[in-house]
C-alpha positions, 0 to 999 in steps of 0.5 A: 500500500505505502508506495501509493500516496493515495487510499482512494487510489489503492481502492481504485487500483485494487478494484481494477486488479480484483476485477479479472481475478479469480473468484472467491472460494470457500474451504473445502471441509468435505475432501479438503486438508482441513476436513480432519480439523477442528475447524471443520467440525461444526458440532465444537463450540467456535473456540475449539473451532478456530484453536485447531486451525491455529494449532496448524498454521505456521508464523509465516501464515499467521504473519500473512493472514492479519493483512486484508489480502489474507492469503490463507494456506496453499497447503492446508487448503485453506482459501484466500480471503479478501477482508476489504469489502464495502457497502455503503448504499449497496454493494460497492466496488472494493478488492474483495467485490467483483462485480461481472461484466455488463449483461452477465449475473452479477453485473449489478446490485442495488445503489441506494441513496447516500445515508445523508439523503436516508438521514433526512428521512428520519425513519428507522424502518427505512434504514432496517429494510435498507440495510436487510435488502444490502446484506441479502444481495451481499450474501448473494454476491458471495456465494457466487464468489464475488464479495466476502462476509464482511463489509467496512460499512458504516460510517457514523462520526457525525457529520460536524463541519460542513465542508468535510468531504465525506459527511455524505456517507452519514446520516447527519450531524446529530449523535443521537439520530446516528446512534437511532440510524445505526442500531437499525442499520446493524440490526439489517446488515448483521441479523438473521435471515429469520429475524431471530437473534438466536439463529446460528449465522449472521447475515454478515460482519459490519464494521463501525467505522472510523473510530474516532473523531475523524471528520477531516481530510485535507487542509493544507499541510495538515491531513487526516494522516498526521492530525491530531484531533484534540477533543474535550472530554466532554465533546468525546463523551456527548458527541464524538463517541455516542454512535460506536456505544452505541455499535458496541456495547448496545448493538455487538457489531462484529467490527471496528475501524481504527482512524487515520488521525491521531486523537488527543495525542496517540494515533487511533491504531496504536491507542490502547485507551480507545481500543483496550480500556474503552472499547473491550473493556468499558463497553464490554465489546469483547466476544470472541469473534469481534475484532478491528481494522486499521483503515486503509494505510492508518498502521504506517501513519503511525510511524511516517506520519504522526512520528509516533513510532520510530520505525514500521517495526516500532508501529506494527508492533504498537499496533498489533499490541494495542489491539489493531488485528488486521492491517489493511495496507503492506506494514504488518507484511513488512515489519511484523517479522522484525518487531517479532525477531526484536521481542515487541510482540509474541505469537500469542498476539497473532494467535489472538488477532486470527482467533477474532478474525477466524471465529466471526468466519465461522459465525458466518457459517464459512467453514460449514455446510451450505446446505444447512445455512439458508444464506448460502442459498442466495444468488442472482435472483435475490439481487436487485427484486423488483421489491429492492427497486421500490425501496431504492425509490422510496428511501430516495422520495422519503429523504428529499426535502423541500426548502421553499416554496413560494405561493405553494408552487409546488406541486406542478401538474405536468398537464397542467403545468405546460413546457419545463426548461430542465437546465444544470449539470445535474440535469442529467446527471447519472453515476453523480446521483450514487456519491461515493462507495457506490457499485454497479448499479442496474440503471441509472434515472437522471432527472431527465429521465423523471421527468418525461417519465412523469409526462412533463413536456421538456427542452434539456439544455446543461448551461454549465458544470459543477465548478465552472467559469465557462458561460458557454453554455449560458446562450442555449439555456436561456434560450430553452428558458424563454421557449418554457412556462417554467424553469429547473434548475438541477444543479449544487456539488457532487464529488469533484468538489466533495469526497474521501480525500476532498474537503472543501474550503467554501461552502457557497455554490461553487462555479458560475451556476448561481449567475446562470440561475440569476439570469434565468431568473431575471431575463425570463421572469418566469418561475424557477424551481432548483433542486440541490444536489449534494451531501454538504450543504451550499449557502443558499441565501440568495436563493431564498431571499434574493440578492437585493430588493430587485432579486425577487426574493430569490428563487420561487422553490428549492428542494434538496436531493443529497446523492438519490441513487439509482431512482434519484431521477424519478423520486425528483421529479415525483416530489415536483410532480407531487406523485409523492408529497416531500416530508425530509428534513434537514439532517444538517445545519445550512451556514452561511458561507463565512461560516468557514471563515470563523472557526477552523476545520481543526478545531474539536470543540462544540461550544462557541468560543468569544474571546481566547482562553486558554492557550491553544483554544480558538475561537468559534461561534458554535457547531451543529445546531447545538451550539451555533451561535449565529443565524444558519442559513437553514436550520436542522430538521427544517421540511416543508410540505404539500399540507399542513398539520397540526400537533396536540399531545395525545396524553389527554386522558386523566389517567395518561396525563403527562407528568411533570416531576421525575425523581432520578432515584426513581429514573433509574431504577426503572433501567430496563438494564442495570449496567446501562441506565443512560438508556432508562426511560424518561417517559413516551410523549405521544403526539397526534398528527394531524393532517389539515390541509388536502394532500396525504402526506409523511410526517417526521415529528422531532423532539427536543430537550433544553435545559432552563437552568443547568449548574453547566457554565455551557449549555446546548440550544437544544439537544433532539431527543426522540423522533418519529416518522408517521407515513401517509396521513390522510389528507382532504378529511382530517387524517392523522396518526399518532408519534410516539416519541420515546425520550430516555435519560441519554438524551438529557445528561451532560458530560463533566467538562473534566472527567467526561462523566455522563451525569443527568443533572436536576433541574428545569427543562423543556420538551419542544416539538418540531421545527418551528416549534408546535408543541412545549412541555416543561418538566422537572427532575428532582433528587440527586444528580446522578452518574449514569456512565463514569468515563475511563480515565485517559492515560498521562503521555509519558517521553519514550517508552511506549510499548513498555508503559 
């Protein structure tokens, strides 16, 4: 790996290599060597198992096979295996998949749209049926022997800056929507065919991923292979590390990633207190077939980048040691024999990485019959249903949310709305709509393709590209503006602006797209509706308020799409058609574009900072919603509609009637589970949902929490604390459904700004509902604070010595 300079270019590169390969295969435990042992016998308990295929292996091989190119063993028939497999949004090009060439089986899986757009959503049945439908198709690439039983999927670090490239592949910026998104997506990626926790195979090994406080590339001479992400304790406690609790302790994912970046001082590979002392032993993940992956080339950051070790033997050994089983990259390859030679590290510790690695293979029912496993019955058939498409359409429809619109444009009957002038670089857009990570996917549905497919009469002209001067094109699309009723424009970022390896440093619209969209304004004065692409948002403002009184007040309509996938063009076009009725929300905050101007990318901290404090502290106005101090552009879980809604509480029963004192003695002793009282509940405020306008339509109902007098110096705005997506509530006759919003007392406790401790704090607080608010509550908790989760302490650094402390 280390003679590419780029991971993005491994994975290319490996991709084109794997493609031609031979495909996987399975061992051979009927006639193979291995048939006589242990491992074979899948009557032994996993432990006898994976101990008798150690007992066989010499250094050599052991040495080889904790790299993500395991090569097994040629003489022990024990096949090679490919760790390295992605899923993101569907099964993705990666070493370990190899999709067939175009026309054969297996040409193809389901792309799905980014996870920011499936965040917008705000549904958690949504993410499980998505995260089932990839897990299945796979399983079906698999026992073709086109993919593994393990895919590095998902990424959950919260997306905090919005120029990080790379927030596209989460599900937003809030910890507790990751934490909700993530238990559901693991529930669907690794769960049983059946449903049954019990069953004896998982569907597949996930991996969380990338542990921890990694949300930066590049900037300048500072990458996400030599920075050193400092972080308060506190931030590291609320917001940092909630989603990988939540994928250890509370979900048992079978894998971690270690990031590139160093965190508070110990690169994350090497970092015994993040790998050992919080992740095994804090949270308890430690079943025997759960183990960690470097990120692609992170090993050898340890020692060439962060100048953390002195030498590859140095890094390899820290670690191997601290707890990183498999290397993906050459490092291991290369300094494990020597790190083995000096006495940094033992057979034993490869015998304790192979056991994780080997034990989750026969969890996946890798080295057994098929014939007794039901996912081993999966092939072609299984990949892209008809059930799969539908879905890829929903998650995209369900995600797309509408930003204005002025005088209820929107919807516009295409029989009734007459001709429409379809101008951008996304007009029509085809593998942009997928992001990043993506696969093959069946077909792709540009917004052209929506377009006619939803009747609209259309005259197609591109006028400009993502990140252009060029006006070239400005003439053509004018021209089919003034021949049009109405304008849209298809336009925003895509991945030559954002991606892995890719941050940005402004976050207006880049290019001359917003001066061609002025003109078609401004020379036409007909309507114009724009449709933003993209996973970082882009300063809209002119766009919503115009540029000044003779603006027009900006543009008449504005929808963001994120990354829609396969179906992104038909979900488009059907939201503008009003086929489906747009009920997203924002999973980000939108900032204004000096935004990056205050506060570097570097810089952990949440809370805003006015004036500097103590040496190496900087200021900031705030990040998230949580803590920004200034006027966002558009605020998170901000939606529009095609109707309107009202909200009542629907506790209005004497015996149902919402409370509003709590005791934390009494709190905590209603923990469902004693050792986890951070997710004792705090009580199930139920909402009625209303619908009283004419149009059926998705509601996402948002819940959040302030504190009206914390003994905190800082406190968040609000902290969202429960949601609840309710799908297709009648219009036209005053439809409505209830939301059951399930606050607990995670969602209410703050972290010590010292200890990192999580504490729920008497006092007065405050429910609000939705955005704008509809909805108050305010309660009281009373009695003692109380710590429901004690923080690890971090160790003191000493000079030199590491791998003797």
């Amino acid at each position: 790996m280390r003679p590419l300079t780029s991971p993005a270019l491994l994975l290319a590169a490996a991709a084109a290599l794997y493609s031609s390969t031979t495909l996987a295969a399975f061992p051979d435990c009927i006639n193979g060597p291995l048939s006589e042992n242990s491992i074979c016998d899948s009557s032994l308990p996993p432990a006898e198992r994976v101990a008798g295929l150690l007992s066989v292996l010499n250094i050599t091989e052991k040495i080889a096979n904790v790299n993500n190119a395991a090569p097994g063993s040629e003489r022990l028939g024990l096949p090679p295996y490919e760790w390295w497999n992605e899923a993101l949004h569907g099964v993705a090009n990666s070493p370990g998949v190899h999709f067939a060439e175009p026309g054969e089986e297996f040409d193809s899986a389901t792309s799905f749209p980014q996870p920011i757009l499936i965040g917008a959503a705000f549904d958690d049945d949504l993410v499980y049926e998505i995260a089932k439908t990839v897990s299945t198709e796979a399983r079906a690439f698999s026992n073709a022997g086109r993919a593994g039983l393990d895919f590095w999927t998902p990424d959950i670090n919260p997306f905090k800056d919005p120029r990080w490239g790379r927030g596209q592949e989460t599900p937003g910026e809030d910890p507790l929507h990751l934490q909700r998104y993530v238990a559901k997506l693991l529930a669907g990626l690794e769960g049983s065919h059946d449903d049954d926790d019990d069953a004896p195979y998982k569907r597949l090994v996930a991996s969380c991923k990338h542990y921890t406080a990694y949300d930066f590339e590049a900037l300048g001479n500072t990458t996400r292979h030599n920075f050193d992400a400092l972080v308060p304790a506190a931030d590291m406690t609320e917001y940092y590390m909630p989603p990988f609790k939540t994928c250890a302790r509370d979900s048992a994912v079978g894998s971690f990633m270690c990031s590139y970046n160093s965190v508070n001082g110990m690169p994350a590979c090497a970092n015994s207190y993040l790998l050992q002392d919080i992740l095994r032993d804090h949270w308890g993940w430690n079943a025997a077939d759960q183990w960690i992956t470097g990120d692609c080339g992170a090993v050898g950051d340890i020692w060439e980048h962060h100048g953390y070790a002195g030498d590859g033997i140095e890094a390899a050994a820290l670690a191997l040691k601290a707890g990183t089983d498999l290397d993906c990259g050459t490092t291991y390859l290369q300094f494990l024999p020597g790190a083995l030679e000096a006495g940094l590290v033992e057979e034993s510790d490869f015998d304790r990485a192979l056991a994780r690695l080997y034990t989750s293979l026969i969890r996946l029912g890798y080295f057994d019959d098929p014939a007794q496993q039901p996912y081993r019955q999966l092939g072609w058939a299984d990949v892209n249903t008809d059930a799969a498409q539908e879905l890829a359409y929903e998650a995209a429809a369900a995600g797309i949310v509408l930003i204005k619109n002025d005088n209820g444009i929107l919807p516009l009957n295409p029989q009734t709305s007459g001709h429409i002038a379809l101008i951008g670089p996304y007009a029509n857009a085809t593998t942009q709509l997928q992001g990043n990570y993506f696969g093959a996917a069946p077909y792709l549905h540009s917004p052209l393709h929506g377009a006619e497919r939803a009747g609209f009469t259309v005259t197609y002209a591109p006028g400009t590209e993502v990140d252009t001067d060029d006006t070239s094109g400005f003439a053509a699309a004018l021209a089919a503006a003034e021949a049009a009723d109405i304008i849209v424009f298809a336009g925003g970022i895509d991945n030559t602006i954002e991606a892995e390896e890719r941050d940005r440093t402004a976050i207006g619209w880049p290019g001359n797209q917003l001066e061609l969209i002025a003109q078609l304004k401004m020379t036409t004065g007909k309507p114009v509706v724009v449709v933003v692409f993209g996973g970082g948002q882009v300063d809209s403002s002119v766009l919503l308020h115009g540029q000044d009184e003779g603006g027009g007040g900006g543009v008449d309509a504005l929808l963001w799409a994120g990354y829609p996938g396969q179906a992104g063009g038909r979900a488009v076009f059907d939201i503008i058609s009003g086929a489906r009725a747009p009920a997203g929300r924002l999973p980000v905050t939108q900032y204004p574009a000096e935004y990056v101007e205050a506060v570097e990318m570097t810089y952990m901290p949440l809370a805003p900072v006015t004036d500097e404090g103590e040496e190496g502290s900087s200021k900031s106005p705030g990040r998230t919603y949580k803590w920004y101090t200034g006027e966002p552009v558009v605020e998170f879980g901000h939606g529009l509609h095609y109707t309107s809604f009202e909200l009542a509480w629907a506790q209005d029963e004497e015996d149902e009637k919402m409370p509003t004192t709590f005791d934390t003695a009494e709190l905590i002793a209603g923990a469902p589970d004693a050792a986890k009282p951070d997710l004792a509940p705090l009580h199930t405020f139920r909402v009625t949902v209303r619908n009283t306008g004419d149009v059926t339509s998705d509601y996402a109902v948002l819940a959040f929490v302030s504190a009206l007098d914390s003994p905190l110096a800082q406190n968040p705005h609000k902290s969202l604390v429960a949601y609840a997506r309710v799908r297709g509530v009648e219009g036209g006759g005053g439809g409505s459904a209830e939301a059951d919003l399930e606050v607990n007392l995670a969602g209410l406790a703050r972290a010590e700004s010292g200890s990192g401790n999580l504490v729920l704090y008497p006092g007065k607080y405050v429910l609000r509902v939705d955005v704008p608010v509809q909805l108050e509550w305010q309660f009281e908790i009373v009695g003692e604070a109380v710590v429901l989760e004690e923080w690890p302490v971090a160790p003191v650094e000493e000079e030199g010595g590491r791998l003797n402390e």
